[in-house]
N, C-alpha and C positions, 0 to 999 in steps of 0.2 A: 672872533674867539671860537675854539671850539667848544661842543658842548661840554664836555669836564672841565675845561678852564670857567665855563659860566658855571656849573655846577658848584666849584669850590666859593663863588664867591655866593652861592646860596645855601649852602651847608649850613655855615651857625642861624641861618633863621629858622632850621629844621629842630634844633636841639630840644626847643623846649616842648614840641608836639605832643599831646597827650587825647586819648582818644578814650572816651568811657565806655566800658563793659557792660551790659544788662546781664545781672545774674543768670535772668530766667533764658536766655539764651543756651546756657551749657546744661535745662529740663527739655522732658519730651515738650516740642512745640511743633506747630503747625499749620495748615488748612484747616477751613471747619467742618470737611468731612472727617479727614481720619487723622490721628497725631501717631506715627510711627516710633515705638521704642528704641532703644538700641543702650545696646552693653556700654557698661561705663559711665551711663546718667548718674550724677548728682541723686541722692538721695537727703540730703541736708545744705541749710544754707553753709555750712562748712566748706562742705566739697565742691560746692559752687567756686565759692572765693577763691580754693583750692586752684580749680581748673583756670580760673581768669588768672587769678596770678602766673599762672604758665605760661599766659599767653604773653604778657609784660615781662616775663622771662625771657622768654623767645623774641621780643618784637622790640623789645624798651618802646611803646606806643601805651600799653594800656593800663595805665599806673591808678585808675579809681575805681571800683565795681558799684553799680547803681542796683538799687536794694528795691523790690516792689513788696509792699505793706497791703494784705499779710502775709503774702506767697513765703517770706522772709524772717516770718516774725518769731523771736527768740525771746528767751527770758532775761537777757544779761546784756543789752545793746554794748554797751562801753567794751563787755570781755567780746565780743564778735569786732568791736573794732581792733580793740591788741589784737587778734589772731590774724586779723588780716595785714596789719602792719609788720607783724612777725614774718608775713609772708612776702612784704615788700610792696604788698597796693595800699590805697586806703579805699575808706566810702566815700561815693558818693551823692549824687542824686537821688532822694527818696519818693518815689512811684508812690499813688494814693492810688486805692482800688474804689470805687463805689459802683461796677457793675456785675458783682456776682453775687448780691444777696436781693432776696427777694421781695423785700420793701423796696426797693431803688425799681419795680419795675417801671414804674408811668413818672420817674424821674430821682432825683438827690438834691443836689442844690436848686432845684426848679421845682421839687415839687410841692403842691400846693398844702400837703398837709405839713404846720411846724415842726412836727413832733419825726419827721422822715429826715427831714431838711436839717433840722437840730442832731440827728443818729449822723448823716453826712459831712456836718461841719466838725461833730465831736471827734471822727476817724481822721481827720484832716488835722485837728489840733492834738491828739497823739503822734498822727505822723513829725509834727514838727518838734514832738518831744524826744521821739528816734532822732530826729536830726541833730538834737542838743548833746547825743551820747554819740552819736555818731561821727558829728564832725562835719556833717553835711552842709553844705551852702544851697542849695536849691531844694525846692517841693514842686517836683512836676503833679500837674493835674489832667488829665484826657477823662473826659465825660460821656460815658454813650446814653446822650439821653436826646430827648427829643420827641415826635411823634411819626406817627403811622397812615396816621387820614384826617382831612380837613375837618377841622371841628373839633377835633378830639381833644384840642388844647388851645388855651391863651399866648399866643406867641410874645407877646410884646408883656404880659403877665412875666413867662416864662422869663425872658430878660430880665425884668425888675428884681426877682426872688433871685437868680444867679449871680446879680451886682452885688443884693445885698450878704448872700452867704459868702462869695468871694471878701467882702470886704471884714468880716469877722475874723476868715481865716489870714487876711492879710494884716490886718492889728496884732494878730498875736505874734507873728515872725518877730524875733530880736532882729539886732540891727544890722547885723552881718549873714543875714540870710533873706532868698529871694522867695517869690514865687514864681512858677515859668508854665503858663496856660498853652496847652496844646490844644490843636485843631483839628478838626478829617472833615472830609468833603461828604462824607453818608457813613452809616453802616452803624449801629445795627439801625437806627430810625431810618423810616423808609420816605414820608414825606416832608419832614424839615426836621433838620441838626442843632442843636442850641449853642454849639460854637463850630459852623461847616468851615469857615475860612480864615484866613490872617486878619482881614479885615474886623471881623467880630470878636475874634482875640482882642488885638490893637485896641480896640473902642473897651472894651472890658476892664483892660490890664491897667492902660493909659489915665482911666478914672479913679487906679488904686495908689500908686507914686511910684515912683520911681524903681524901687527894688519889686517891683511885678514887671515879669517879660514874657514874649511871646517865643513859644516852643514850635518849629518849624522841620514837621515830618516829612520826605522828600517822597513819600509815598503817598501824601493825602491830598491831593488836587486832583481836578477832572482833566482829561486828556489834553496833552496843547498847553497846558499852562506853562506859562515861563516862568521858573520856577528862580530863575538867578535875578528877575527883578524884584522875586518878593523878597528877596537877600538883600538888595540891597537897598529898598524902600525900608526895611525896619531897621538898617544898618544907618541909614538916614536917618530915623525916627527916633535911634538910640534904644530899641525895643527888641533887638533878638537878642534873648536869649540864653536859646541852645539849638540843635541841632538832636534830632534822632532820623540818622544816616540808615537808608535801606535801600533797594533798588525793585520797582514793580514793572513785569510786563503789561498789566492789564490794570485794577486794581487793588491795591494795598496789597500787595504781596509778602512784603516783610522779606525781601530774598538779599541774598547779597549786594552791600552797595556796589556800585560800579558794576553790579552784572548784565544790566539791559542796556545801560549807557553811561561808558566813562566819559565819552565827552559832556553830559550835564553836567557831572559832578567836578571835570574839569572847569567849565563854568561859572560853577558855583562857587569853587573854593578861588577862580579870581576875584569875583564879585567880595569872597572874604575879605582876601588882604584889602583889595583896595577900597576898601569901610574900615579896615581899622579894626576886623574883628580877630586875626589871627595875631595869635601872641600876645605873652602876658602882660596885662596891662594893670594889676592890681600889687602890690608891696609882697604879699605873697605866692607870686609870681604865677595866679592862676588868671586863667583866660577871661575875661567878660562872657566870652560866649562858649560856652559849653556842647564839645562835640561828642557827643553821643552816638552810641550804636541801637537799633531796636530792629534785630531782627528773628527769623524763627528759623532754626534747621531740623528741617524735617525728615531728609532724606542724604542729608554728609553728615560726618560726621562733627558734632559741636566744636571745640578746642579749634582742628583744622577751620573749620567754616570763620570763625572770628578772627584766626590768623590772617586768613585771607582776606578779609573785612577790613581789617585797620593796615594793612600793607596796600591794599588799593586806596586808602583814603590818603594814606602817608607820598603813594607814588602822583597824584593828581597835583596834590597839593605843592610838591619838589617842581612838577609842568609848570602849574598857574605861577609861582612863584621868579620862572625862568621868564618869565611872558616881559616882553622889551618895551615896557610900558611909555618913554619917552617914546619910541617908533611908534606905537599906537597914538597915541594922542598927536602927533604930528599928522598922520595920516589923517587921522579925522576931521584935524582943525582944517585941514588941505581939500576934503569934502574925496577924498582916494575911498571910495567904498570900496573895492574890493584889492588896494594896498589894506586897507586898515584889517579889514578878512585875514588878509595872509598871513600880517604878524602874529596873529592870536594863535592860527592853525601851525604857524611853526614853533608855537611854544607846545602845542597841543600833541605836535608828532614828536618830538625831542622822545629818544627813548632815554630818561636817566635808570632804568633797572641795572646798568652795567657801576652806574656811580655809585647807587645806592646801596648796594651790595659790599662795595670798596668801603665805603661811609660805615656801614656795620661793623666791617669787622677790625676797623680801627678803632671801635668803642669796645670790643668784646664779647661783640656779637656776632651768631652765625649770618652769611651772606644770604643763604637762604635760611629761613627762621621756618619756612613750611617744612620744607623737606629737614633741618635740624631735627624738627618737634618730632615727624615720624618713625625719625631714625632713634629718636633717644629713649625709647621703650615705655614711654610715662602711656600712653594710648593702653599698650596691652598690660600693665600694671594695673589701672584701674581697672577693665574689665573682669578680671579676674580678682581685685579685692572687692566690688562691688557688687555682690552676689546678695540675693536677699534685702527685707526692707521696701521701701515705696519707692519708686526712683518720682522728681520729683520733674513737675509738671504747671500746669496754668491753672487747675484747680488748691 
């Protein structure tokens, strides 16, 4: 078969893809030397929504924006949800901050005093009251807590208080809502992280029930990790998730998925389908696993930068998708190590950009959604109504 004849017969498993926005993507972000401005920032969570919806304009991919509390926070959660509906996305994912206030420095849910620990779980249990007005199904949490030098802390202490704050904030969830514990390998604690890997997720989540999953950043592992078996070990586990998609040269870089390496991400998204984690599996036709963006643009411009974000995740996932999975498994079983190699890399090389393109614009969509977005003036519209006011940022 050629490749469009395979193509067409992976098409409708494409339809229902949906990829989430981080607000704070379309504010000044960046490095922790310098975060670079640039015309046409968002100055309100409005025109945050505003710009993501463009992107779900242009892409039909990005149909939910995820909300970080309080980067976010409004007086009227329900009317920010109309407005975002009015605009054709909804909410979703709602972000808990506990590293920018300056109680949380020698920890939040680990720290040893009740009275920090109780300020931590109470922001945590508002966040989930956003989520009631929001509509939200998930509570991602990323923690930068940890230590600095040996001694400085009870680690195995530090554990205990973390179970038990997590388990507070997991009682309060209604029933149709999760928690999703994210991990990172360091940063800001320099000598131990109080959740560095999947594993110490896993062990955390696992002791809360069922509706606690682990949130798997493709930028938080140390060099060499292979990152498509931790896919599909918690895809095993029935414990991923979500997904916050980014792509690092070095460390956490937060850069474009698929820009240092779209074959991982090809990878990874086989290791999806074949766990059972892509496509909807719930009556309201949303995913188990929640694929998420979390990146920062520093130096393109935002709107583009996300375009280009969920169009690379969209085209990896069309490859993994084509992957001749009876060929593979035949191979393997036959002990053909470098047949079984081949198939994978011939799903890997398939260019479908020529299909995909076709695919768009039989929904009503442009073929190219980047180059639409530049051409259709919304870029220099904002820059020029955006004049004045705070453009908005990680503070």
């Amino acid at each position: 078969m050629t490749s469009t004849t395979r193509f067409g017969e992976i098409a409708p498993l494409l339809e229902g893809q949906a990829i989430e926005v981080p607000s704070w993507a379309y504010g000044n972000s960046g490095t922790r030397f310098k975060v670079f401005g640039s015309a046409g920032t968002p100055r309100t969570v409005e025109e945050k929504i505003a710009d993501a919806a463009t992107v779900h304009r242009f892409t039909g991919l990005a149909p939910l924006v995820s909300l970080h509390i309080p980067w976010d926070l409004v007086d009227d959660f329900a009317a920010l949800r109309r407005y975002a509906e009015d605009l054709g996305v909804g909410l979703g994912t709602i972000n808990s901050n506990t590293f920018q206030d300056d109680d949380y420095k020698l920890g939040a849910l680990t720290h040893t005093d009740p009275r920090v620990r109780r300020k931590a779980v109470d922001h945590h249990l508002a966040c989930i009251d956003v989520m009631r007005a929001t509509g939200s199904r998930d509570l991602k949490i990323w923690l930068a807590e940890g230590t600095n030098y040996p001694g400085q802390g009870d680690m195995r202490g530090r554990q205990d208080r973390l179970a038990e704050s997590l388990r507070t904030i997991y009682d309060a969830l209604d029933e149709d809502q999760r928690l999703v514990l994210e991990y990172k390998f360091f940063e800001p604690a320099f000598y131990h992280t109080d959740v560095p890997d999947w594993g110490t997720s896993y062990v955390q989540v696992a002791a809360l029930g069922e509706r606690a999953m682990v949130c798997l950043d493709t930028g938080h592992h140390a060099p060499g990790t292979n990152i498509e078996f931790i896919v599909a070990q918690l895809l095993r586990l029935g414990k991923l998730g979500s997904f916050d998609f980014n792509s690092r040269f070095y460390a956490d870089d937060d850069l474009i998925v698929g820009a240092a390496d779209p074959f991982q991400l090809f990878r990874i998204m086989v290791e999806v389908i074949r766990g059972g984690g892509f496509g909807p599996a719930n009556p309201d036709g949303q995913s188990q696993v929640a694929f998420m963006l979390d990146q920062c643009h520093n130096i393109e411009d935002k709107i583009p930068g996300q375009i280009r974000s969920v169009l690379n995740v969209q085209e990896m996932t069309a490859r993994a998708l084509l992957l001749d999975t009876d060929a593979l498994r035949a191979a393997q079983e036959a002990g053909d190590v470098l047949g079984a190699n081949e198939v994978l890399m011939d799903a890997f090389y398939t260019d479908v950009r020529a299909d995909l393109a076709a695919w768009r614009e039989e929904r009503g969509l442009a073929g190219n959604p980047l180059r639409a977005y530049l051409a259709s003036g919304y870029q220099q519209q904002i820059e020029a109504d955006r004049v004045g006011g705070t453009q908005a940022g990680w503070n």
